[in-house]
C-alpha positions, -999 to 999 in steps of 0.1 A, spaced: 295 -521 326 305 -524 292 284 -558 287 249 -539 296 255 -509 277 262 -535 243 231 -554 256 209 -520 261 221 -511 224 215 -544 210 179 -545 224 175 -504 210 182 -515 180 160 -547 172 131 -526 189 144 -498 157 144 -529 133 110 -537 143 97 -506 141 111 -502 107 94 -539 100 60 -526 112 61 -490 88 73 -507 58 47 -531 62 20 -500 66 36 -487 37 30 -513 16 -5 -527 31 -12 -488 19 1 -487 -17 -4 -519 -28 -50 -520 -14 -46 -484 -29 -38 -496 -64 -62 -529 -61 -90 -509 -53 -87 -484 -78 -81 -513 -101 -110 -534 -89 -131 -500 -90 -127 -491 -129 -109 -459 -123 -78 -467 -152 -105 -481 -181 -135 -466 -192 -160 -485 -179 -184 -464 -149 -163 -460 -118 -182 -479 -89 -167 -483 -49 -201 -497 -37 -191 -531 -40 -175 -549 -13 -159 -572 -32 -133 -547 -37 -124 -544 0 -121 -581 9 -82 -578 5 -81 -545 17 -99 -561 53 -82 -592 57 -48 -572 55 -60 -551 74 -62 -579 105 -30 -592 99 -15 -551 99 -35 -548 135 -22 -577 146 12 -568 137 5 -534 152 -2 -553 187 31 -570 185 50 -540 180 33 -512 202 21 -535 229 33 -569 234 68 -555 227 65 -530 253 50 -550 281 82 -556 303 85 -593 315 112 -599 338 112 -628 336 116 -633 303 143 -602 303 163 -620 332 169 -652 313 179 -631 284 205 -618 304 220 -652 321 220 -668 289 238 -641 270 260 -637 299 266 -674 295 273 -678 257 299 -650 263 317 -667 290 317 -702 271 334 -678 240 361 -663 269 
């Protein structure tokens, strides 16, 4: 009984670890094309302030697939329950802590 409430604790808390992976990479994905695009755009000199270009976004939008697919891992592939998968988890942990015993 003991062993599957350490195992249910141990899986809670990578899920909180990659949660925590996920927002601090939102955060910086947001602060970081924040700053280039105001940068890129001319708003800190004093040269005229354009956003039309989209030459100023191409960071912004390639990030931007890598944080959606990151966003997939987390929310949905993460979520999905595979037996499978989650059954051999089990027998092998249970293994390594017999072999310890």
């Amino acid at each position: 009984m003991e062993t599957k409430k350490s195992l249910s604790y141990l899986r809670a808390k990578k899920k909180v670890e990659t949660l925590k992976g996920f927002y601090g990479h939102l955060t910086v994905y947001i602060l970081i094309n924040t700053a280039m695009i105001l940068v890129q755009a001319n708003v800190f000199n004093s040269e005229k302030v354009d956003f039309t270009g989209l030459g100023i976004y191409v960071t912004a939008f390639f990030w931007g697939i890598g944080l959606v697919s990151h966003a997939l891992y987390v929310f949905f592939v993460l979520n999905v329950r595979n037996n499978f998968l989650k059954r051999w988890e089990e027998k092998k942990i249970k293994q390594f802590l017999e072999e310890d015993l």
